[in-house]
C-alpha positions as CSV (number, residue, x, y, z in Angstrom):
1,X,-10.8,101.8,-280.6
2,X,-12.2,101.6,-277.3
3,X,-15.7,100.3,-278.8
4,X,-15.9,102.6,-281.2
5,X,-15.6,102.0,-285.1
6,X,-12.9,104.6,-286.8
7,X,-10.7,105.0,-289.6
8,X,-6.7,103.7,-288.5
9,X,-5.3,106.8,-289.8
10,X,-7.3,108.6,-287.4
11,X,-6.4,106.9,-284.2
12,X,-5.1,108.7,-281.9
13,X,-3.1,107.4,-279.0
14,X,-1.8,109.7,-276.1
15,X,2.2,109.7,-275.5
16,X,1.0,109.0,-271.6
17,X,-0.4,105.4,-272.8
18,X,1.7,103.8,-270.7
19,X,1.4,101.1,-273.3
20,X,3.8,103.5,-275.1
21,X,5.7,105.0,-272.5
22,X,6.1,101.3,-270.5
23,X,5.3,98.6,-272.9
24,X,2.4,98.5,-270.3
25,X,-0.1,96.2,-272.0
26,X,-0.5,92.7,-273.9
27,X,-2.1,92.0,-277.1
28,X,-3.5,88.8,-279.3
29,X,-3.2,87.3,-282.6
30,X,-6.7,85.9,-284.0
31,X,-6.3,84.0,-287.7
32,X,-10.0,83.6,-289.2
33,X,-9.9,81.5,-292.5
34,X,-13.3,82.2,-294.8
35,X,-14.8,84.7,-292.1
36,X,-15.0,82.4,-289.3
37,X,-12.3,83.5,-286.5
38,X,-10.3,79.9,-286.2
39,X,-10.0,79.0,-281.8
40,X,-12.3,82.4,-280.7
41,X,-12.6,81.3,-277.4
42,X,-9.3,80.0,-276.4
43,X,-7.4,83.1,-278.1
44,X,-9.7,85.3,-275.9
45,X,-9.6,83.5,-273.0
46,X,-5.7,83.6,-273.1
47,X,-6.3,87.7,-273.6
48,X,-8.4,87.7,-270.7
49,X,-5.5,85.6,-268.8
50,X,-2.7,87.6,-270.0
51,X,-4.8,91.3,-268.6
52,X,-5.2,90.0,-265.6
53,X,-1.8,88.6,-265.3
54,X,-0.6,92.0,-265.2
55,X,-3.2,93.2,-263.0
56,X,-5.0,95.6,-265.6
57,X,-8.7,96.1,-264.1
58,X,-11.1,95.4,-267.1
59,X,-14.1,93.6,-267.1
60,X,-14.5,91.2,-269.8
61,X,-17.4,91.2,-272.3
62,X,-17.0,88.5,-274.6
63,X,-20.1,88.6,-276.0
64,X,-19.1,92.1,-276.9
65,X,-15.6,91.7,-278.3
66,X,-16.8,88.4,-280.2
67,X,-19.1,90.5,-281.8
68,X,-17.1,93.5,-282.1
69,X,-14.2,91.5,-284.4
70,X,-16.8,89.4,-286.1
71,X,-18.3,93.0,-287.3
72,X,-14.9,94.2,-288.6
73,X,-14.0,91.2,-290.7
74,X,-17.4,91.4,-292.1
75,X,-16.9,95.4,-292.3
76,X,-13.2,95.1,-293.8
77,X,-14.6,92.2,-297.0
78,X,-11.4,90.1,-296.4
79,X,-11.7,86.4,-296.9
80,X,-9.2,85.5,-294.7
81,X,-6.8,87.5,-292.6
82,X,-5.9,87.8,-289.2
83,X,-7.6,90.1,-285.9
84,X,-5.1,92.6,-283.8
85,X,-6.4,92.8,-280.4
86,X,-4.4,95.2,-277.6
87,X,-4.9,96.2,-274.3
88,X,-2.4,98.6,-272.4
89,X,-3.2,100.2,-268.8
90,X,-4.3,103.9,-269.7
91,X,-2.9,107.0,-269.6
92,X,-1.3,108.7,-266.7
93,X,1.7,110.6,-265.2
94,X,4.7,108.7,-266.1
95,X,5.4,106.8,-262.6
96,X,6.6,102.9,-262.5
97,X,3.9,102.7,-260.1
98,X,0.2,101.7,-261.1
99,X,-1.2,101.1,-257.8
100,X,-3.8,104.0,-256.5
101,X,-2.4,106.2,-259.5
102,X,-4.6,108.4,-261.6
103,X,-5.4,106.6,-264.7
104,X,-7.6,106.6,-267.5
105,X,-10.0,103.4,-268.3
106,X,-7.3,100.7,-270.2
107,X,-7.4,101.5,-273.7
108,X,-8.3,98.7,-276.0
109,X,-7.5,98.1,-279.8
110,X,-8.8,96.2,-282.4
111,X,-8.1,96.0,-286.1
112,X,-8.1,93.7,-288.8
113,X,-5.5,92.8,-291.6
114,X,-5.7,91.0,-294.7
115,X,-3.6,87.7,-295.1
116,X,-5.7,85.7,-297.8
117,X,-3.1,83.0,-298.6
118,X,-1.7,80.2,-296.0
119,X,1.9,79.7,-295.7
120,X,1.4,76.4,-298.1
121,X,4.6,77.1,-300.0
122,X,7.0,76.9,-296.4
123,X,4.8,74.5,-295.0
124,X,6.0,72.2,-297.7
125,X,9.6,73.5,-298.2
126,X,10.7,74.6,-294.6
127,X,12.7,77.1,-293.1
128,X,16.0,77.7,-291.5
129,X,16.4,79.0,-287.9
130,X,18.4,80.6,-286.1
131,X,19.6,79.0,-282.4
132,X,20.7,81.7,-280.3
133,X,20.0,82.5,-276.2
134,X,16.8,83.7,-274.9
135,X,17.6,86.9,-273.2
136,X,13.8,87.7,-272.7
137,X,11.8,88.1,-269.6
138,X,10.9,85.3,-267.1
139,X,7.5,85.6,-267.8
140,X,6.6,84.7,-271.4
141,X,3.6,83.3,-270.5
142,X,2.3,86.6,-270.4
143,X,1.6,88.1,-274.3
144,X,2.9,91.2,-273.4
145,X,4.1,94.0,-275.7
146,X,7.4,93.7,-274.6
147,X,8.5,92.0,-277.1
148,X,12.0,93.9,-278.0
149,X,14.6,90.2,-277.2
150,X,12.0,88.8,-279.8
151,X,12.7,91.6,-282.0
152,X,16.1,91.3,-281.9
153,X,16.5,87.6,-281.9
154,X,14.0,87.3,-284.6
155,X,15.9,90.1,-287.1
156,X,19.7,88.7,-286.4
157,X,17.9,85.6,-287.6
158,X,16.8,87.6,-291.1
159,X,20.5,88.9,-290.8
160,X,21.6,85.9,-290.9
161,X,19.1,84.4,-293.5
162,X,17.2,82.7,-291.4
163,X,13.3,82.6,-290.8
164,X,13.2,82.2,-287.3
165,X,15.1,82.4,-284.0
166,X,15.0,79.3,-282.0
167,X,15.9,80.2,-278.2
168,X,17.6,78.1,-275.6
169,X,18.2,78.9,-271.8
170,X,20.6,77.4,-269.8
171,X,21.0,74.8,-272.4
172,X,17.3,74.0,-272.7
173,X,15.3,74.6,-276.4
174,X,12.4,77.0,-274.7
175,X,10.8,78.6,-277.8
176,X,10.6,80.6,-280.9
177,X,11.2,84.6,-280.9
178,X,7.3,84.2,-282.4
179,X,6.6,80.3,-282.2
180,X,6.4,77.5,-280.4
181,X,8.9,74.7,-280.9
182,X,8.2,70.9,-281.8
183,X,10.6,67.6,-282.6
184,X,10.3,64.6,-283.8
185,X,12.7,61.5,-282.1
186,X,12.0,58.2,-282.9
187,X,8.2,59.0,-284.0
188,X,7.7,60.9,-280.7
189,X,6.9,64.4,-280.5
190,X,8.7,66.8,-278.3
191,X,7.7,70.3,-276.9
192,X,8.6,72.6,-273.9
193,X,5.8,72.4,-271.1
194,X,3.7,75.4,-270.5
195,X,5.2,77.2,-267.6
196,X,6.6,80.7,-267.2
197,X,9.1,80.1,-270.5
198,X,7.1,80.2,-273.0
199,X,3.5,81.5,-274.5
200,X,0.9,78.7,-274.2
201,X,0.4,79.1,-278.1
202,X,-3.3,78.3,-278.8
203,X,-1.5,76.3,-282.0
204,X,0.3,74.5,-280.1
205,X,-2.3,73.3,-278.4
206,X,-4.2,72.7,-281.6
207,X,-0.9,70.3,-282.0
208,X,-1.0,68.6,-279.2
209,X,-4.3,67.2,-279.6
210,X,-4.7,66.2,-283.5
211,X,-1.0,64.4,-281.9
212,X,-3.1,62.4,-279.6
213,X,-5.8,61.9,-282.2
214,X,-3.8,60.3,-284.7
215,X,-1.7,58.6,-281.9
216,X,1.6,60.1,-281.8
217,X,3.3,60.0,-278.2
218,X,3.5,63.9,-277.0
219,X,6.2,64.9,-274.2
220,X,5.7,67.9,-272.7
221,X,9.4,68.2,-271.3
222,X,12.5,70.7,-271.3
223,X,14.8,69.5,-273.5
224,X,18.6,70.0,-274.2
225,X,20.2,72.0,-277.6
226,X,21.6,68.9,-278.6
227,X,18.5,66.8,-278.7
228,X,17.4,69.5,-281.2
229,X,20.2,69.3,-282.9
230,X,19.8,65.2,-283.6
231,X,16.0,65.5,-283.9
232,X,14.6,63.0,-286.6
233,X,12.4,66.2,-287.2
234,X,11.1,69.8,-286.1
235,X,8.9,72.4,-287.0
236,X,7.4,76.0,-285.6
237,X,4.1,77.0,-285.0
238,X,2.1,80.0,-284.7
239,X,-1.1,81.5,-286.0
240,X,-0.2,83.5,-288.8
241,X,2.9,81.0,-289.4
242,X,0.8,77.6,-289.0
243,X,3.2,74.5,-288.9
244,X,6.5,75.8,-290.8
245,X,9.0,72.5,-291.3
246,X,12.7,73.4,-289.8
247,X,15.0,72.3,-292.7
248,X,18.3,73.7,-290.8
249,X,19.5,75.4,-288.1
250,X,22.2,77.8,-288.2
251,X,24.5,78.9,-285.1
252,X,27.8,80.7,-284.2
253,X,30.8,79.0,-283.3
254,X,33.9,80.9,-282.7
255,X,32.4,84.3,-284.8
256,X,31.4,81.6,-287.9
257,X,28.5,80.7,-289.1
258,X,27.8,77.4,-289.1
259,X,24.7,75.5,-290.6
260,X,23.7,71.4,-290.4
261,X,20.5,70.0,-291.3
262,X,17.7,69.0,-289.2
263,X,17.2,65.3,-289.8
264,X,17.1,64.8,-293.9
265,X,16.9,68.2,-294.2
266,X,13.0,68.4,-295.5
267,X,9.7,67.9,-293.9
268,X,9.1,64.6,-292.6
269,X,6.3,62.3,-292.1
270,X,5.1,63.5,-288.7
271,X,5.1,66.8,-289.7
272,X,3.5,66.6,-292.8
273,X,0.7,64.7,-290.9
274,X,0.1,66.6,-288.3
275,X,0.0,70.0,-291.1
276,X,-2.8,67.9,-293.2
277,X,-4.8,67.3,-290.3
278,X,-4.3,71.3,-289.1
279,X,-5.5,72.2,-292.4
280,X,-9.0,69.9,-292.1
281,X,-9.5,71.5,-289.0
282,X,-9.8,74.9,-290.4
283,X,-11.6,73.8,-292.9
């Protein structure tokens, strides 16, 4: 906690952290498989991106955080696992306005968690998701800690028993409440382009390129609910998630629930594919 090595339980944050009073901060999500933290520099380059974006003034070490989280999985024994990283803007009087205030230095957070096995088991079976409407903020780029339309799209999906919320605005498939979004048509694969919608996930950039290296087609466009809904294929992606298969999809119709299969219903070729080559490049 702000450089210095203590126990969770005795953390203490301020209930001026404007991170808590605001949701005035972003964080990061940082999977390391047999000690070695898997895309370091792009994951902490998209951190740096994301403090900035909200204007937080912090100078980045990243020498110093590399070796910081490098220190705490070797501290913490895990195998494998996953890094927390958050950042929120101090602590202050409780004013909307940031500029010229009285603040303390940005508080930063680190901490690691144990997650020894991979997904293997939904990465062969799939998932069902939810498709419901994106009532989230218009900058989703931004890995911000406001993350409460996530929160509730992504627990009406357990409601509903579902894995996963997939969101559409205005018609358009933009993301997952905690994914990114892929299909499959005719052996080509599909995804919404990185723009103000949606977090430029660091695995589904990981995606795009084993794509291109085994020479599947990638379009990076916007695309309507319905070409979801016909997709020969389509999967999630995320960190901690890795490539999860959507099996089905369920949506309300006229207060029912109704659910239809995603092509066959199972993980197709592509998928399975572009999940073998994920897992050689993690080693």
């Amino acid at each position: 906690m702000n450089h210095e090595l203590i126990d969770a339980e005795k953390a203490k944050v301020s209930i001026m952290d404007r991170g808590y009073v605001f949701g005035d901060g972003v964080y990061e999500v940082i999977r390391f498989y047999n000690g070695v933290l898997f895309k370091l520099e792009e994951h902490l380059e998209r951190f740096k991106r994301s403090v900035h974006g909200i204007e937080i003034d912090y100078e980045f070490d990243m020498d110093l955080l590399k070796s910081e989280m490098d220190y705490l999985i070797k501290k913490s024994g895990y195998k494998s696992g996953y890094i927390y990283a958050q950042m929120t803007r101090g602590v202050g009087k409780r004013d909307h306005v940031y500029i010229d205030k009285e603040l303390s230095e940005p508080q930063y957070i680190v901490y690691v968690v144990k997650e020894e096995e991979r997904p293997l088991e939904i990465m062969e079976k799939g998932i069902r998701v939810l498709l419901t409407e994106d009532i989230r903020w218009l900058r989703c780029d931004i890995k911000s800690l406001n993350l409460l339309g996530s929160v509730i799209a992504k627990n009406d999906a357990v409601k509903r028993g579902a894995k996963e919320a997939v969101l559409h605005r205005n018609g358009y498939i933009t993301e997952g409440s905690a994914t990114n979004v892929f299909v499959v048509k005719e052996g080509v694969l599909y995804t919404h382009p990185a723009n103000n919608l949606i977090l430029n996930g660091i695995t589904r950039l990981t995606i795009i390129d084993i794509a291109k290296e085994l020479g599947i087609s990638v379009v990076e466009t916007p695309f309507i609910v319905e070409f979801f809904k016909t997709a020969d294929e389509a999967f999630t992606s995320a960190s901690v998630s890795e490539i999860s298969p959507i099996k089905e999809y369920v949506e309300i119709v006229n207060n029912a629930e109704i659910i239809r299969k995603i092509g066959k219903g199972e993980r197709g070729e592509v998928t399975r594919v572009i999940q073998e080559k994920f897992g050689e490049k993690i080693g």
